[in-house]
C-alpha positions as CSV (number, residue, x, y, z in Angstrom):
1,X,21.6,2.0,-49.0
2,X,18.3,0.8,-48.1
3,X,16.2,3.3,-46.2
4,X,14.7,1.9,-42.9
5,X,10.9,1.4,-42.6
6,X,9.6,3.9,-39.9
7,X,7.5,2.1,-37.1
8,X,4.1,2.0,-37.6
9,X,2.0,4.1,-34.8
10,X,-1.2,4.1,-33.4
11,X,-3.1,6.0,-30.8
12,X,-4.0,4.2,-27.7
13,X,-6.8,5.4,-24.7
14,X,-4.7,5.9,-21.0
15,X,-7.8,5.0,-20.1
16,X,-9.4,2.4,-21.4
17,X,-6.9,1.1,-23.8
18,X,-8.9,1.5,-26.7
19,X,-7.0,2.3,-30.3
20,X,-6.9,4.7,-32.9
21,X,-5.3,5.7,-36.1
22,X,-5.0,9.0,-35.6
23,X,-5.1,11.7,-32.1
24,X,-8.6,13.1,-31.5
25,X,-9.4,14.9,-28.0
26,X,-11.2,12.2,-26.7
27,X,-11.8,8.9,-26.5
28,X,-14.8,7.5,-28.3
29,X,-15.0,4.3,-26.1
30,X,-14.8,5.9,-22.5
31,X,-15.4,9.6,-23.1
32,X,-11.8,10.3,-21.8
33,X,-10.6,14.0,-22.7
34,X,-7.3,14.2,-24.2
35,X,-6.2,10.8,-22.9
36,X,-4.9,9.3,-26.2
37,X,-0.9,8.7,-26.8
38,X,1.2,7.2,-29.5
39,X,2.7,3.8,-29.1
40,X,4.7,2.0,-31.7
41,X,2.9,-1.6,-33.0
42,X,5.9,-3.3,-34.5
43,X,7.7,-2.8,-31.1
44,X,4.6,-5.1,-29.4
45,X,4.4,-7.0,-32.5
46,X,8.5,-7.4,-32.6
47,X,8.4,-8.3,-28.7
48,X,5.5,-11.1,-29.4
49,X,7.9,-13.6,-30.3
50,X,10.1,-13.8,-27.1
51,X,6.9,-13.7,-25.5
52,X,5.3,-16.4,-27.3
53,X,8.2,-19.1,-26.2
54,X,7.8,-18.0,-22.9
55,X,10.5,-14.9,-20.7
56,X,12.8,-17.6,-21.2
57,X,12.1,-17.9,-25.0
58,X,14.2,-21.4,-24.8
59,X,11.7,-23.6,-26.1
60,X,8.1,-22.8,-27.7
61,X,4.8,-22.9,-25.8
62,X,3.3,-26.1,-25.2
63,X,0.2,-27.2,-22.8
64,X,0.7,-29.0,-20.1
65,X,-1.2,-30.4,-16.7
66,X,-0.3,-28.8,-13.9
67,X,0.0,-32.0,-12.1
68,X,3.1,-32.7,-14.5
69,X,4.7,-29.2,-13.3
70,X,7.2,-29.7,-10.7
71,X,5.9,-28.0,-7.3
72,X,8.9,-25.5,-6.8
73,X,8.8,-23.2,-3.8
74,X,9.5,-19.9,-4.8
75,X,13.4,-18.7,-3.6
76,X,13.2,-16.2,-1.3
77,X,16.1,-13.6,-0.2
78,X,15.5,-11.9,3.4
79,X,16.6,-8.6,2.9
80,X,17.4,-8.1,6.6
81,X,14.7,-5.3,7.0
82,X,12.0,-7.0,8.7
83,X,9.2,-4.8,8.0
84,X,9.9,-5.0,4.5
85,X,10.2,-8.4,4.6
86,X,6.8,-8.7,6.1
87,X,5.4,-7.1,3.6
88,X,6.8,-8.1,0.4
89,X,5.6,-11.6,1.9
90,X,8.8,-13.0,3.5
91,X,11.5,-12.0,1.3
92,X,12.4,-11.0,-2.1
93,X,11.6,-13.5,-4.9
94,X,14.2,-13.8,-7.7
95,X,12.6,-12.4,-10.7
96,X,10.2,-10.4,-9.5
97,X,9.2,-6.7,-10.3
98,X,8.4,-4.4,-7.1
99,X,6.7,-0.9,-8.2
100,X,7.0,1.1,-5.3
101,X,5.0,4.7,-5.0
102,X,4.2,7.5,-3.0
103,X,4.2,11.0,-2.2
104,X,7.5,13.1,-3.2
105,X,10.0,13.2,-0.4
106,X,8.3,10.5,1.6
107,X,11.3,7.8,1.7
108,X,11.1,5.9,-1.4
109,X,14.6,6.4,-2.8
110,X,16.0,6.3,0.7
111,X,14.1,3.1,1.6
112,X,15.6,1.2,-1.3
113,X,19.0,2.5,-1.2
114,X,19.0,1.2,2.5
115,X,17.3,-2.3,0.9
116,X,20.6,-2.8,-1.7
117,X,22.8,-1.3,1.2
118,X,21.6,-4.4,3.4
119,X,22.2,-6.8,0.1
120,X,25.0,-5.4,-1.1
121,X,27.2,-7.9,1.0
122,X,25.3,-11.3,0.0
123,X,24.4,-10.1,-3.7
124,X,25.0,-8.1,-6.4
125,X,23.2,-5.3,-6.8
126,X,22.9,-1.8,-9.4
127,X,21.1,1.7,-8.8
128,X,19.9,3.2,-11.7
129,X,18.8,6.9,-11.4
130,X,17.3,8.8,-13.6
131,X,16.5,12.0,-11.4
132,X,19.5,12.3,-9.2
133,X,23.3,12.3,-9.8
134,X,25.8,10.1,-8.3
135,X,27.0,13.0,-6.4
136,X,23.9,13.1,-4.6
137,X,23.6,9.4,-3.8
138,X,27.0,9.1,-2.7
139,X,26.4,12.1,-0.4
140,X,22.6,10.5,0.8
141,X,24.8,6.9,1.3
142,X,27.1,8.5,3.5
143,X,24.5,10.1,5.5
144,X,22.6,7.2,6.2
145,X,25.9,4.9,7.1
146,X,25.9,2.6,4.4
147,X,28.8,0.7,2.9
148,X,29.8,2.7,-0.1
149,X,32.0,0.2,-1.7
150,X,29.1,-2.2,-2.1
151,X,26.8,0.2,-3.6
152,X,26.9,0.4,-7.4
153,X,25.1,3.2,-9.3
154,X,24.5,3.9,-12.9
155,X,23.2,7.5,-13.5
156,X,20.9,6.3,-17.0
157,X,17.4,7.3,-18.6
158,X,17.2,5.2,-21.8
159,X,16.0,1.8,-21.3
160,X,17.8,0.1,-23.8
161,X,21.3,1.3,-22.0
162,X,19.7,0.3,-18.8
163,X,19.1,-2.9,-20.1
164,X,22.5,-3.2,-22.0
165,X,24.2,-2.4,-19.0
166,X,22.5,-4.5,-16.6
167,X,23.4,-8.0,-19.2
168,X,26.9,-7.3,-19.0
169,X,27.0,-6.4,-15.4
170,X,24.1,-9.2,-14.4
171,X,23.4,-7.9,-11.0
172,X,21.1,-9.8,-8.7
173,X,18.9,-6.6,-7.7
174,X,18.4,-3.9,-9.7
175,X,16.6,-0.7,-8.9
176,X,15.1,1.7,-11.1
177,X,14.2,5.4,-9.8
178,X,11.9,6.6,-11.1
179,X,10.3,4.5,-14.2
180,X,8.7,7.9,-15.4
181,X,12.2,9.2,-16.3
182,X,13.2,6.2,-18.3
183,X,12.2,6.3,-21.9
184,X,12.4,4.3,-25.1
185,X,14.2,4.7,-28.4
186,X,11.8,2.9,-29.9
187,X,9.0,5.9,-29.3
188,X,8.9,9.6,-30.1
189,X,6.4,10.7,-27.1
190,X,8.7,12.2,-24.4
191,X,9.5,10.3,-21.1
192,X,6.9,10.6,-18.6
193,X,3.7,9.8,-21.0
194,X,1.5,7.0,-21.0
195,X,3.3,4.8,-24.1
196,X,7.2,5.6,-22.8
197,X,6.3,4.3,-19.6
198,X,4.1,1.4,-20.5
199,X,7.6,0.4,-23.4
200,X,10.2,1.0,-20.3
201,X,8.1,-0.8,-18.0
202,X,7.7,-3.8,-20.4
203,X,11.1,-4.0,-21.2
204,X,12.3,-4.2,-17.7
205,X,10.1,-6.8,-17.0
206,X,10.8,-9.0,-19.7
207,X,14.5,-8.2,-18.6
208,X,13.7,-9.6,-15.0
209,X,12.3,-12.7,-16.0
210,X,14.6,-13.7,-18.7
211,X,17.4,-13.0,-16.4
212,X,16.2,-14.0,-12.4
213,X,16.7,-10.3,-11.5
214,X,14.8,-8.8,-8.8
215,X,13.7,-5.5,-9.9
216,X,12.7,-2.2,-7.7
217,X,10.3,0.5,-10.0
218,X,9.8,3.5,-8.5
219,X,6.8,5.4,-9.5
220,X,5.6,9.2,-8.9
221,X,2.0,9.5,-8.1
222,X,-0.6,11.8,-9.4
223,X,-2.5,14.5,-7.1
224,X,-5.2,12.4,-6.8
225,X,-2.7,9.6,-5.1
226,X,-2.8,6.7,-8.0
227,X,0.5,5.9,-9.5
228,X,1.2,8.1,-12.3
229,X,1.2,6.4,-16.2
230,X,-1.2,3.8,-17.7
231,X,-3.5,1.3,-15.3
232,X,-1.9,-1.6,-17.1
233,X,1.8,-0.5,-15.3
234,X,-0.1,-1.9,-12.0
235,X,-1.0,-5.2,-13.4
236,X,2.8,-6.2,-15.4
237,X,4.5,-5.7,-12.1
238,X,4.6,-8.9,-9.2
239,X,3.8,-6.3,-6.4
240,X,2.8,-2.8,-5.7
241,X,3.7,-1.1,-2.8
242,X,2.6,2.4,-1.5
243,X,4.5,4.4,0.9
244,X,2.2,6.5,3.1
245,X,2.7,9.0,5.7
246,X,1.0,12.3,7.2
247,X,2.6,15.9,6.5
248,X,4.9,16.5,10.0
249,X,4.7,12.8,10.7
250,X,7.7,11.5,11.0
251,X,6.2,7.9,10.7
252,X,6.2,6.5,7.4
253,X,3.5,3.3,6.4
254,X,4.4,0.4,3.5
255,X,1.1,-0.9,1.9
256,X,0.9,-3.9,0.1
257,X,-1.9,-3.1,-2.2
258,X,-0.4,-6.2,-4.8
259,X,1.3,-9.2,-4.2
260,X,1.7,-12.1,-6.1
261,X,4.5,-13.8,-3.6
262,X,2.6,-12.7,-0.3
263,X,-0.7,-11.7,1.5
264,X,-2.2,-8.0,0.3
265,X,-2.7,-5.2,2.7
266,X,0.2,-6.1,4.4
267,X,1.6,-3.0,6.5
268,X,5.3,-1.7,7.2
269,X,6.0,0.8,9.6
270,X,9.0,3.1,9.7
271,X,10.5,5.8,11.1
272,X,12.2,8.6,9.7
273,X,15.1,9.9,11.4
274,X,18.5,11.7,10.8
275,X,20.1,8.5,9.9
276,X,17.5,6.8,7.4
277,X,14.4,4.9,7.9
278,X,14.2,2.7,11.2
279,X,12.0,-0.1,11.6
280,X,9.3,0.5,14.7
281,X,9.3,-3.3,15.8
282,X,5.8,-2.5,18.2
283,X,3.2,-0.2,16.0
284,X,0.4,-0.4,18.0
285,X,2.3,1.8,20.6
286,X,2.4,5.0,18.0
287,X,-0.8,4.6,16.8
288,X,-1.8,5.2,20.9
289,X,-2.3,8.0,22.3
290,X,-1.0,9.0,26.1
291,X,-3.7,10.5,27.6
292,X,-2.5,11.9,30.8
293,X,-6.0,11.4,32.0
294,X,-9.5,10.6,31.2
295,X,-10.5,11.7,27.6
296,X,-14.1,11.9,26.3
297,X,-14.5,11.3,22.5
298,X,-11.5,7.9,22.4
299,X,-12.4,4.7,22.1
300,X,-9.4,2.0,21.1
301,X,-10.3,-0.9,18.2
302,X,-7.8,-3.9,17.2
303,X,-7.8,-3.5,13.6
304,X,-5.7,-6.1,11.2
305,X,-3.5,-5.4,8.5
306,X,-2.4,-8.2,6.2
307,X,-1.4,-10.7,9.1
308,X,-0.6,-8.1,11.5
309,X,-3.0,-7.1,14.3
310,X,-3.2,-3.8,15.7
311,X,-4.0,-1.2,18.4
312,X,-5.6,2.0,17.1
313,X,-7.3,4.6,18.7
314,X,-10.0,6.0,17.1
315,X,-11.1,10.3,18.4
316,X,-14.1,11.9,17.3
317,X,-15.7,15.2,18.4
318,X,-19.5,16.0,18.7
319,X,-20.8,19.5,18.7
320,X,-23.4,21.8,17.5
321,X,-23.7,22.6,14.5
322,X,-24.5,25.8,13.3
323,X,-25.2,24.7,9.7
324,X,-28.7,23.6,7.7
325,X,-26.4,20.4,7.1
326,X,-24.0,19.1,9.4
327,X,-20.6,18.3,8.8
328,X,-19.4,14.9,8.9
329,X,-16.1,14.4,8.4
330,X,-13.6,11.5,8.5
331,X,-10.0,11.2,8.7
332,X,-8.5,7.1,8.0
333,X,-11.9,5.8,7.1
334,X,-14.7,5.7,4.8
335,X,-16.9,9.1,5.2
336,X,-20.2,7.3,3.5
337,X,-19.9,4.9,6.1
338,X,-19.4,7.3,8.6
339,X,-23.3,8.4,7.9
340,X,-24.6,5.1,7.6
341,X,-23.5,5.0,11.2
342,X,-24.7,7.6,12.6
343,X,-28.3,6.9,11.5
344,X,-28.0,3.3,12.9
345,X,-26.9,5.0,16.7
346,X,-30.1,7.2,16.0
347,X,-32.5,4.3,15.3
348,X,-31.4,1.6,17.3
349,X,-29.4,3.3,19.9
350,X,-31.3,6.1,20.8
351,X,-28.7,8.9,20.4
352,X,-29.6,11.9,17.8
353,X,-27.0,13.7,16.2
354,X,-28.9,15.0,13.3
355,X,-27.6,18.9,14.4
356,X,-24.7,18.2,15.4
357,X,-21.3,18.4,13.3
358,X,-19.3,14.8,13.8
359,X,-15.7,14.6,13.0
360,X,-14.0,11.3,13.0
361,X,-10.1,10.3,12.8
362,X,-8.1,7.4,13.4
363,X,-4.8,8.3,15.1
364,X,-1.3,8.0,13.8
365,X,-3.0,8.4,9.9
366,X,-3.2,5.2,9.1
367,X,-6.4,4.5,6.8
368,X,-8.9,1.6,8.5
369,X,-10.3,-0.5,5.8
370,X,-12.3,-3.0,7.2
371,X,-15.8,-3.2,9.3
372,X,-14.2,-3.9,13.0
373,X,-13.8,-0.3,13.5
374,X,-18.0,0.4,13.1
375,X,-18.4,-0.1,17.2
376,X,-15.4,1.8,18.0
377,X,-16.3,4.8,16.3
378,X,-19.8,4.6,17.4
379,X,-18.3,4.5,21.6
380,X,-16.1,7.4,20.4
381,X,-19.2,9.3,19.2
382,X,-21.4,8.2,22.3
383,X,-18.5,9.2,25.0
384,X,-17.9,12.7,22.9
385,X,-21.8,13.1,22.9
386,X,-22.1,12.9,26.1
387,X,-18.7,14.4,27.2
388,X,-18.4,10.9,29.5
389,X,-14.6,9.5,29.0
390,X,-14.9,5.5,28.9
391,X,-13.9,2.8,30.9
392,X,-9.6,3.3,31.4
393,X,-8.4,0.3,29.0
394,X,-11.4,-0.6,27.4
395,X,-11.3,-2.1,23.5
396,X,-14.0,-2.5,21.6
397,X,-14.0,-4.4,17.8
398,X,-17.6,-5.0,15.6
399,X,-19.5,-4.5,12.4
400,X,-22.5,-3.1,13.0
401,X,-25.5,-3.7,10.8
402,X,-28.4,-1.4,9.6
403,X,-30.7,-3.7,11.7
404,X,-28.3,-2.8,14.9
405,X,-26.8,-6.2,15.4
406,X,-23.3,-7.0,16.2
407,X,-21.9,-8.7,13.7
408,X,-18.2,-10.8,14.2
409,X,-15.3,-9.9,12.3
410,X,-12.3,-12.8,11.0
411,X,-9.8,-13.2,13.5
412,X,-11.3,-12.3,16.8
413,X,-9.2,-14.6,19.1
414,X,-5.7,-13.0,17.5
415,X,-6.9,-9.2,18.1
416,X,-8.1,-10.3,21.8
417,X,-5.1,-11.8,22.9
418,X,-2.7,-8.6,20.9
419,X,-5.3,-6.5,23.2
420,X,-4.6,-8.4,26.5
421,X,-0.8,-8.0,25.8
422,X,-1.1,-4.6,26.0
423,X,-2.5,-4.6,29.1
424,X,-6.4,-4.0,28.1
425,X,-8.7,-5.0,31.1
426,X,-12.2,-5.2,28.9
427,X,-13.2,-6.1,25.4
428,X,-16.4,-5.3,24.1
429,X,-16.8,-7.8,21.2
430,X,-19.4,-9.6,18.7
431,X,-21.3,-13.3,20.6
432,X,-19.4,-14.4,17.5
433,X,-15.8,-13.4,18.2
434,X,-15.9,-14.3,22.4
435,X,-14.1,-17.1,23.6
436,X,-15.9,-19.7,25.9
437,X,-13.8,-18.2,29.1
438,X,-15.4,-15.0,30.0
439,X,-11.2,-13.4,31.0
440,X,-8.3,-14.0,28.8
441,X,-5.7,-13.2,31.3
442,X,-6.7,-10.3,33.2
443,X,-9.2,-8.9,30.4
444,X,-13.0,-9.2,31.3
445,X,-14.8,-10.4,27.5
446,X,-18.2,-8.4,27.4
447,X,-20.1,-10.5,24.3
448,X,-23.3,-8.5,22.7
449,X,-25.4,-9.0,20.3
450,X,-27.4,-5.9,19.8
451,X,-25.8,-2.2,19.7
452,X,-27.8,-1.3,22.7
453,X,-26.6,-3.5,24.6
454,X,-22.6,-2.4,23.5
455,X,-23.7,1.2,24.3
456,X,-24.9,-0.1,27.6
457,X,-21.4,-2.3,28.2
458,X,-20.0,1.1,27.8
459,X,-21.2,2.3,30.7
């Protein structure tokens, strides 16, 4: 009998992708430190010719102008979950690969086991666990009140039975949890490292366009909160999603960070309760606070996420510092801009803070990513300064710039009018972003230009 060839290896960065021969502790393109793991090439090079005819591998590659490709909307499923809908862009597209991370015990496995629970009576769908047994899903089904007869599990690690499995069984949906647990027989390195989950990943993919399959990927993250495995498992997926939440919160946020199908950014919010996950159809109510009076140091900002605007309130604290440096600290935004701030309310709005410690946080933990919150957090600083509450149902949106203008941010009209439904009686907004009526409803538009003249709006 003819002895098989063994698979050629090589050594590639985690990093930076750069290839070797043979291990060395680190990487000589990127200075990495013991970053390098083995992959197999003739399991790239073997792959290479489905790929080069295309997932389908019906017919080989040819060009063609994209005014002679049909204009086909993509298909979209509504999963019946409307804040995941929302974020995955309307629906689930057929063929499409989700990879869905977060935080150990923050709803991942439950979310999606709720998703094909929801499906289970329009499509077919498969659960394929590599961490749990059935036992244990079966158990976690029955707690959340889903239809156990429509929910189909396969307890499997190796991707080639995944696969092998899924082709005779051809479900619709298919969910993987978690892709770090899945391994190759094509590789030696054990499941979890940088080639075994790059092959698994690849494979899965290929599987889900070939095939139409929607596919779920659920991914562990590392302590410093990326998605554990190689950088290049982010780009092969359709969409990444990232479940956030703060520790004793029961309030659980869905991120769009990538989306192919939909808008980025785009934000989910759940509950968690005794029963599962449960959709909280008004956000900007949790992310308010209920003062039962007057409270220096608050100041409330309409922020927008993906297409969604909302209500946020925004707390800081002022007070002396017995430090040579004072703190500053900020929870849900960017602490570097949380400086540059500071130093603008010094020079162009008269208020030194140089000794003082300044702590920052946006309510509720979400993370503000955008400039609209600047003259908030400044009127939060000002009133906790000053130990002055502001105005009762004030709102305030801006960038502010080094130079102390006002500067307008997209969307103004949208975040007013999400503002006045909530009963807000005066906006402090950009000349940019005010309408030509000086009320919308009730509200009272205050338009500056200059951050003096904010501050002074303030009262």
């Amino acid at each position: 009998m003819s002895r098989m060839a063994k698979p050629r290896t090589a050594y590639v960065c985690g990093q930076c992708g750069a290839e070797y021969a043979k291990w060395q502790d680190q990487c000589e393109a990127c200075g990495a430190w013991n970053a390098l793991a083995e992959v197999v090439v003739e399991a790239a090079r073997a792959a290479a010719g489905v790929r080069r005819g295309g997932y389908a591998g019906a017919a080989p590659a040819r060009i063609v102008a994209l005014a002679d490709v049909a204009a086909e909307a993509q298909t979209r499923t509504r999963i019946g979950i409307d804040e995941l809908d929302r974020v995955l862009g309307g629906g689930l597209v057929a063929g499409s690969v989700v990879l869905v991370g977060g935080d150990p015990g923050i709803g991942k496995s439950t979310l999606l086991l709720q998703t094909l629970g929801a499906l289970g009576a329009r499509l077919r769908t498969l659960y394929v666990s590599g961490e749990e047994s059935l036992a244990q899903i079966a158990a976690r089904a029955q707690r959340l009140g889903l239809p156990l007869a429509q929910l189909r599990c396969l307890a499997e690690t190796c991707v080639e039975r995944i696969v092998e499995n899924a082709q005779k069984d051809t479900p619709q949906v298919l969910v993987v949890d978690s892709i770090q647990t899945v391994w190759t027989e094509l590789l030696t390195a054990a499941p979890g490292s940088v080639s075994q989950v790059r092959e698994s990943a690849a494979r899965l993919v290929r599987h889900a366009k070939e095939t139409a399959t929607s596919i779920f990927l659920v991914g562990h993250v590392t302590k410093e909160g990326g998605i554990a495995g190689p950088r290049v498992l982010e780009h092969m997926v359709d969409a990444v999603l990232y479940f956030e939440g703060e520790s004793g919160s029961r309030f659980r946020v869905l991120r769009a960070f990538k989306n192919r199908f939909g808008a980025v950014n785009e934000l989910g919010v759940f509950a968690m309760t005794e029963h599962g996950l449960r959709e909280v159809p008004n956000p900007s109510a949790i992310f308010l606070s209920a003062h039962a009076g007057p409270t220096s140091g608050s100041a409330v900002m309409v922020t927008r996420e993906g297409t969604r605007p909302l209500l946020v309130e925004v707390q800081a604290l002022v007070d002396q510092s017995p430090l040579a440096n004072p703190r500053r600290v900020a929870l849900g935004l960017e602490q570097n801009r949380l400086a540059m701030l500071l130093a603008v309310l010094h020079r162009h709005g008269g208020l030194a803070v140089y000794d003082q410690d300044v702590f920052v946080n946006v309510v509720g933990g979400i993370r503000v990513q955008e400039t609209a919150a600047d003259l908030p957090v400044l009127l939060a600083v000002l009133s906790s300064f000053r130990d002055r509450p502001l105005p009762e149902k004030l709102v305030a949106f801006g960038e502010v710039g080094l130079s102390g203008e006002i500067r307008p941010v997209p969307h103004g009209e949208e975040r007013l009018k999400e503002a006045a439904t909530h009963g807000f009686r005066k906006a402090i907004v950009a000349k940019g972003n005010a309408p030509k009526k000086a009320k919308m409803g009730e509200m009272e538009i205050v338009a500056v230009q200059r951050l003096a003249e904010a501050l002074e709006a303030a009262g």
